[in-house]
Biopython code that builds the backbone (N, CA, C, O; Angstrom):
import numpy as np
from Bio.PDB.StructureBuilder import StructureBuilder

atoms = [
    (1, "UNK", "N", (7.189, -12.951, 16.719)),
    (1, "UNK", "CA", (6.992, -14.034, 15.772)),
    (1, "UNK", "C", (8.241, -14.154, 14.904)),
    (1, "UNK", "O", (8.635, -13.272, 14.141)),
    (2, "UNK", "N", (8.887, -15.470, 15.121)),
    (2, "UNK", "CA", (9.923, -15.591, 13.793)),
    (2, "UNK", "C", (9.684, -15.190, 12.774)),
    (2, "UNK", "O", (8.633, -14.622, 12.478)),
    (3, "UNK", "N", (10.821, -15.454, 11.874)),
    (3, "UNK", "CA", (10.074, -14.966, 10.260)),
    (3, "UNK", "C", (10.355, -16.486, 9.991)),
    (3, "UNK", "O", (10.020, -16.462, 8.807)),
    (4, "UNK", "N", (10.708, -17.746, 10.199)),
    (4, "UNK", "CA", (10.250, -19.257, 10.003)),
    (4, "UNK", "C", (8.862, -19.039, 10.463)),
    (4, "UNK", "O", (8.284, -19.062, 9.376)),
    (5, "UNK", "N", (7.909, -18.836, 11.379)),
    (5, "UNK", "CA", (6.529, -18.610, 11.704)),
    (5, "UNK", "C", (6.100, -17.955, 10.465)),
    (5, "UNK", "O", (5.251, -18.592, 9.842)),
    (6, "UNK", "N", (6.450, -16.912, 9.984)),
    (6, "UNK", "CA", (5.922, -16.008, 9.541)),
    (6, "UNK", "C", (5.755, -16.822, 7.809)),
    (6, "UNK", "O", (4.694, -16.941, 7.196)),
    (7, "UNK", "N", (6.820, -17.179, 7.445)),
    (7, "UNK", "CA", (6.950, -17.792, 6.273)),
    (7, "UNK", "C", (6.133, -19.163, 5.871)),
    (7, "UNK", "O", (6.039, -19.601, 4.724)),
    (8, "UNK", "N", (5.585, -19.727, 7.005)),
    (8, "UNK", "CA", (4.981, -20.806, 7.696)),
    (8, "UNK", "C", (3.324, -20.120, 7.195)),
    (8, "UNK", "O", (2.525, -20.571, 6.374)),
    (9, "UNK", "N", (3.256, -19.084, 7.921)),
    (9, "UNK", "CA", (1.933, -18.982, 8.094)),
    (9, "UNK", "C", (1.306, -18.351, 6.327)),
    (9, "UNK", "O", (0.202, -18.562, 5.824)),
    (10, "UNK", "N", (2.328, -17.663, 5.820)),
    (10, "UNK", "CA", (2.011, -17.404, 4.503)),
    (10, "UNK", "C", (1.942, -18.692, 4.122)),
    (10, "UNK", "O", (0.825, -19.209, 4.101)),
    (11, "UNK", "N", (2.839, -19.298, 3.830)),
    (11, "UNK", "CA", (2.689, -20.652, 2.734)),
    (11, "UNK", "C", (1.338, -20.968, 3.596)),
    (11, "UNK", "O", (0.387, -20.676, 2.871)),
    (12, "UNK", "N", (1.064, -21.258, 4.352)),
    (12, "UNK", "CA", (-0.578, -21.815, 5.500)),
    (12, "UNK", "C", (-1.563, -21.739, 4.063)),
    (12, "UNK", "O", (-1.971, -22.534, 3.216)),
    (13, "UNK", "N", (-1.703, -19.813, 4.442)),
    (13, "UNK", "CA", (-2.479, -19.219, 3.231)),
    (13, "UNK", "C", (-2.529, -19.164, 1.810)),
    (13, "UNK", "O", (-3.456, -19.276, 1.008)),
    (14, "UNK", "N", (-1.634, -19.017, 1.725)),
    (14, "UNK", "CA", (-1.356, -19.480, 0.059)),
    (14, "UNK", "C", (-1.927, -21.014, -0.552)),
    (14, "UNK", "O", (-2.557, -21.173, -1.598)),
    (15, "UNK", "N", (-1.489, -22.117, 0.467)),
    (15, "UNK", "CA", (-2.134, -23.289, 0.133)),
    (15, "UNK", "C", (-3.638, -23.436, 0.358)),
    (15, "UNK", "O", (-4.290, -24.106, -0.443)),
    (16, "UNK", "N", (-4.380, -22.694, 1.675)),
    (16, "UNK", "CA", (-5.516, -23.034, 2.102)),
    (16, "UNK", "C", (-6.906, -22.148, 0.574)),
    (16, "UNK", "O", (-8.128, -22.251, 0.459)),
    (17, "UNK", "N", (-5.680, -21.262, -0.403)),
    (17, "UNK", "CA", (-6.227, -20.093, -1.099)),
    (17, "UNK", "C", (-6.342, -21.100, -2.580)),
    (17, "UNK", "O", (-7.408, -21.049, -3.192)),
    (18, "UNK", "N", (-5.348, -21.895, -3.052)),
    (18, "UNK", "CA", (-5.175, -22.739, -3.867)),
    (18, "UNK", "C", (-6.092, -23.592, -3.763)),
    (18, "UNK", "O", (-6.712, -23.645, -4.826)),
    (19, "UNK", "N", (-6.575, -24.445, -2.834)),
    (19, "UNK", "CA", (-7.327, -25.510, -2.580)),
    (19, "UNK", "C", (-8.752, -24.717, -3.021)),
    (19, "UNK", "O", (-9.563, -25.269, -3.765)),
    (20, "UNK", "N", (-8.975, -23.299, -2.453)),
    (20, "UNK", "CA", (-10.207, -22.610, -2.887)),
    (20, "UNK", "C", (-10.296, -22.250, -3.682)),
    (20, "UNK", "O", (-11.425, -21.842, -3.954)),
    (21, "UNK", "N", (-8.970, -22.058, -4.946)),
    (21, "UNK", "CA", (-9.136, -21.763, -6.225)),
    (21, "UNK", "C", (-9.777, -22.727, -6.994)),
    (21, "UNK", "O", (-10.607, -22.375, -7.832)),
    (22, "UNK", "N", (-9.485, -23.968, -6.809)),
    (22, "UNK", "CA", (-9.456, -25.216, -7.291)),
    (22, "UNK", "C", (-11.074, -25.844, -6.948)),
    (22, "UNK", "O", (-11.669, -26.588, -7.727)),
    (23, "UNK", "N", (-11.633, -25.371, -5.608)),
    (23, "UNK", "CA", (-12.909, -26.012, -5.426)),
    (23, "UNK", "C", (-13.456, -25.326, -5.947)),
    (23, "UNK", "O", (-14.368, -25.896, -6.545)),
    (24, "UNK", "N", (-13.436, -23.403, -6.233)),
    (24, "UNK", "CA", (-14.438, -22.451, -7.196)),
    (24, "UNK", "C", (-14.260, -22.983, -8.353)),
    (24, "UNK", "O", (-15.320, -23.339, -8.867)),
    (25, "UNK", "N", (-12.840, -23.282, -9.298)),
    (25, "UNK", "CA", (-13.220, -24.284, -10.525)),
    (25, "UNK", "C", (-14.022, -25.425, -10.535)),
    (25, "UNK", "O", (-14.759, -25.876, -11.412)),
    (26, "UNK", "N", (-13.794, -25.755, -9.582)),
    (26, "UNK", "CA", (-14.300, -27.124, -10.231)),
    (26, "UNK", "C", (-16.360, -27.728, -9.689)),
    (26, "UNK", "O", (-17.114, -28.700, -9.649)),
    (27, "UNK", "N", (-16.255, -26.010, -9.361)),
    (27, "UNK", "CA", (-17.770, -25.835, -8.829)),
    (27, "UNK", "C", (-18.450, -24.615, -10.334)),
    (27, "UNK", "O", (-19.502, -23.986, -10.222)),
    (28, "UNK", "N", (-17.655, -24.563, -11.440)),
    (28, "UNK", "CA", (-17.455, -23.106, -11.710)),
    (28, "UNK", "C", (-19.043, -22.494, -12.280)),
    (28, "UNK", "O", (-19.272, -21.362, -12.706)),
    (29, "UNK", "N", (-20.274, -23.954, -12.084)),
    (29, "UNK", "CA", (-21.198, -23.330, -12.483)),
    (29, "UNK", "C", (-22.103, -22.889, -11.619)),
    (29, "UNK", "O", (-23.241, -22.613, -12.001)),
    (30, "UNK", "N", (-21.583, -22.717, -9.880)),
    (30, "UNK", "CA", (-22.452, -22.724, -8.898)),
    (30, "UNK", "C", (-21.163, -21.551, -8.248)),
    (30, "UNK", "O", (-19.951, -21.675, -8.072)),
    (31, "UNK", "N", (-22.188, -20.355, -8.010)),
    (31, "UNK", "CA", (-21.403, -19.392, -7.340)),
    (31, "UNK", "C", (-21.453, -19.391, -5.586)),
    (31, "UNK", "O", (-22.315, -19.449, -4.709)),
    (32, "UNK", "N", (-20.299, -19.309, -5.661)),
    (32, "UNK", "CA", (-20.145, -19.666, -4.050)),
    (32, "UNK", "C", (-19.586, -18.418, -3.351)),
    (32, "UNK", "O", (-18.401, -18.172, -3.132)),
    (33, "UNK", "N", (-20.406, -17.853, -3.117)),
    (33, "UNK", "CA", (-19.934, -16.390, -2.644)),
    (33, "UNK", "C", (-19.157, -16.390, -0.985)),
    (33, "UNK", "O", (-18.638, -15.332, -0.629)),
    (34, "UNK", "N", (-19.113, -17.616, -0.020)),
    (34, "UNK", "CA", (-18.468, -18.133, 1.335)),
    (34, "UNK", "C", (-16.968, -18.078, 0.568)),
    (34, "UNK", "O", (-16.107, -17.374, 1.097)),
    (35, "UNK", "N", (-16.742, -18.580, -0.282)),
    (35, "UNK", "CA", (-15.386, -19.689, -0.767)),
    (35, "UNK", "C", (-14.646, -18.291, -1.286)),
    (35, "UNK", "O", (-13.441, -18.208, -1.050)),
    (36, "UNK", "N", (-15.150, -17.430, -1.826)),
    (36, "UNK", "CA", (-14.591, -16.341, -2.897)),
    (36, "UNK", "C", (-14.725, -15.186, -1.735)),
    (36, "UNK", "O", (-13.849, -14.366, -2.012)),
    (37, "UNK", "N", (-15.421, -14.757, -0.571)),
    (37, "UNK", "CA", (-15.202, -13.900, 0.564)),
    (37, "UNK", "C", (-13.749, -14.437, 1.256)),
    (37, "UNK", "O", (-12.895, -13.578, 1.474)),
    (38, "UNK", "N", (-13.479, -15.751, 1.580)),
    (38, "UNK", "CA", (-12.720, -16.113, 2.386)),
    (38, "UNK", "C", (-10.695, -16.169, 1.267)),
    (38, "UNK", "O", (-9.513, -15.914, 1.495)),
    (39, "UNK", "N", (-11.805, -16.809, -0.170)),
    (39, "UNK", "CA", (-10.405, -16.387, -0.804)),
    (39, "UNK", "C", (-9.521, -14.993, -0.897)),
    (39, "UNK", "O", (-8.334, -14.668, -0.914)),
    (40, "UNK", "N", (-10.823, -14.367, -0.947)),
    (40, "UNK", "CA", (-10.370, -12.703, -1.013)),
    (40, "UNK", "C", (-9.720, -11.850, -0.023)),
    (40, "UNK", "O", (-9.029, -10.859, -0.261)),
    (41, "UNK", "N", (-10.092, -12.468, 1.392)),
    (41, "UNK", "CA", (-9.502, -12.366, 3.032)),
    (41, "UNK", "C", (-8.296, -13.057, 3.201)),
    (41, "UNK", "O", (-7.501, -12.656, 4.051)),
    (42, "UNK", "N", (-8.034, -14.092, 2.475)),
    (42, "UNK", "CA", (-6.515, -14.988, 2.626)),
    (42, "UNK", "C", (-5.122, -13.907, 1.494)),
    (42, "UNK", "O", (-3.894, -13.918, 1.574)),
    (43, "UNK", "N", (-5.828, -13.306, 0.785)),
    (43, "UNK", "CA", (-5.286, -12.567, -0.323)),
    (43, "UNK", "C", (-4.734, -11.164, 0.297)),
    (43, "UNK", "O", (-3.579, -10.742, 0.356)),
    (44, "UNK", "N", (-5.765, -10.681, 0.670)),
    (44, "UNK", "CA", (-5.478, -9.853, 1.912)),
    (44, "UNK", "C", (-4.326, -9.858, 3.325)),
    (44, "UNK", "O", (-3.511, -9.017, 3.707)),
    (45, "UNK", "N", (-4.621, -10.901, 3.725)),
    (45, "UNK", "CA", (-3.984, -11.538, 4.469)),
    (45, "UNK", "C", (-2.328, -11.557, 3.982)),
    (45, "UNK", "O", (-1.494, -10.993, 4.691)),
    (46, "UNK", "N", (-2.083, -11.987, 3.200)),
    (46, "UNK", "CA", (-0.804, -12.063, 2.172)),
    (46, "UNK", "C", (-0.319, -10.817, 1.969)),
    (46, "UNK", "O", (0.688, -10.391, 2.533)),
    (47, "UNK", "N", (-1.300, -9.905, 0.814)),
    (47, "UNK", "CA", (-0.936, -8.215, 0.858)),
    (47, "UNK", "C", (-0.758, -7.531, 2.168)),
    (47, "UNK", "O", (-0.174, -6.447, 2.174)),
    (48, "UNK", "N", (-1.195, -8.044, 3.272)),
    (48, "UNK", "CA", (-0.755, -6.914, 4.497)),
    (48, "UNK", "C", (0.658, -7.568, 5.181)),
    (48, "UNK", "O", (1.595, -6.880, 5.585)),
    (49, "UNK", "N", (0.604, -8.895, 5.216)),
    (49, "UNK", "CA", (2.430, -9.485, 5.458)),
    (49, "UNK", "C", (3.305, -8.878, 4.760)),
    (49, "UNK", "O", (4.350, -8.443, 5.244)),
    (50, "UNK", "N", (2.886, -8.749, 3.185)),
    (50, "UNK", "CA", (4.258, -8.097, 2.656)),
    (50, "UNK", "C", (4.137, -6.909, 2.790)),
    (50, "UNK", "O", (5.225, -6.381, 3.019)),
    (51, "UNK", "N", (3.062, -6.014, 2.746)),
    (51, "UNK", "CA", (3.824, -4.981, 3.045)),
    (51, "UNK", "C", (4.187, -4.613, 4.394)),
    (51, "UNK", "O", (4.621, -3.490, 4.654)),
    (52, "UNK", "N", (4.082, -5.197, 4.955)),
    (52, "UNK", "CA", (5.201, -4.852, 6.855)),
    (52, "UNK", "C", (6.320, -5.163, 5.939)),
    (52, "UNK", "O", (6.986, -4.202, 5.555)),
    (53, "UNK", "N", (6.636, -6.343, 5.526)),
    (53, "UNK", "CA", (7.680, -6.552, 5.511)),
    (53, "UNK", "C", (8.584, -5.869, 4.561)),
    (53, "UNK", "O", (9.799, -5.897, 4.759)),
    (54, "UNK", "N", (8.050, -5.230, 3.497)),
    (54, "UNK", "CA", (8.405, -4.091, 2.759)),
    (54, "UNK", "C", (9.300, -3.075, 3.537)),
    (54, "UNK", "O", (10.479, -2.733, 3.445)),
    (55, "UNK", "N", (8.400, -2.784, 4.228)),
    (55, "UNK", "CA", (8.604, -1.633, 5.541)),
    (55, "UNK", "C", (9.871, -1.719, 6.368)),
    (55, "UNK", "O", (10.815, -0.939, 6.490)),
    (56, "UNK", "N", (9.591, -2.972, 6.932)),
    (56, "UNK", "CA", (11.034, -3.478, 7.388)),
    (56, "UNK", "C", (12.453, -3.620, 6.725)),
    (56, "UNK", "O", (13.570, -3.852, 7.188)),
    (57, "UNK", "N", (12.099, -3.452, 5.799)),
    (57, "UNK", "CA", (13.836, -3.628, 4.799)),
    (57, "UNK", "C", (13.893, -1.916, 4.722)),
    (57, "UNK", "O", (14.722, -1.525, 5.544)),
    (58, "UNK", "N", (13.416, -1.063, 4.165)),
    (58, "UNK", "CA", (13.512, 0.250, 4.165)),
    (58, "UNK", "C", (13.458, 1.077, 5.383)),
    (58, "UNK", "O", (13.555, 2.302, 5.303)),
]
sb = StructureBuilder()
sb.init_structure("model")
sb.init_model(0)
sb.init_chain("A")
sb.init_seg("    ")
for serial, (resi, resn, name, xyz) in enumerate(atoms, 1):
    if name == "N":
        sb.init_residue(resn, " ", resi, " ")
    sb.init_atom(name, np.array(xyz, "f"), 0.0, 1.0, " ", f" {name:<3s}", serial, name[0])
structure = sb.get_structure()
């Protein structure tokens, strides 16, 4: 995988994580426990890219 792919697929997540920040606000009196599992997995998702890539410079 390039790291253009790779940089690609973070920003992916990062935006698809924003849009879910934004629908849990603006839902903020109805708990949506789907929206906040999947935000928490995209977050994840993010923390395990960087640290490979941590790895890779050292």
């Amino acid at each position: 995988m390039s790291k253009e792919t790779k940089v690609n697929d973070i920003s992916k997540i990062l935006e698809d994580s924003r849009q879910m920040v934004r629908n849990i606000m603006g839902d903020s009196y109805e708990y949506n426990e789907e929206s906040l599992s999947k935000l928490e997995e995209n977050f994840q998702k993010v923390k395990n890219f960087l640290e490979v890539e941590k790895k890779k410079k050292y």
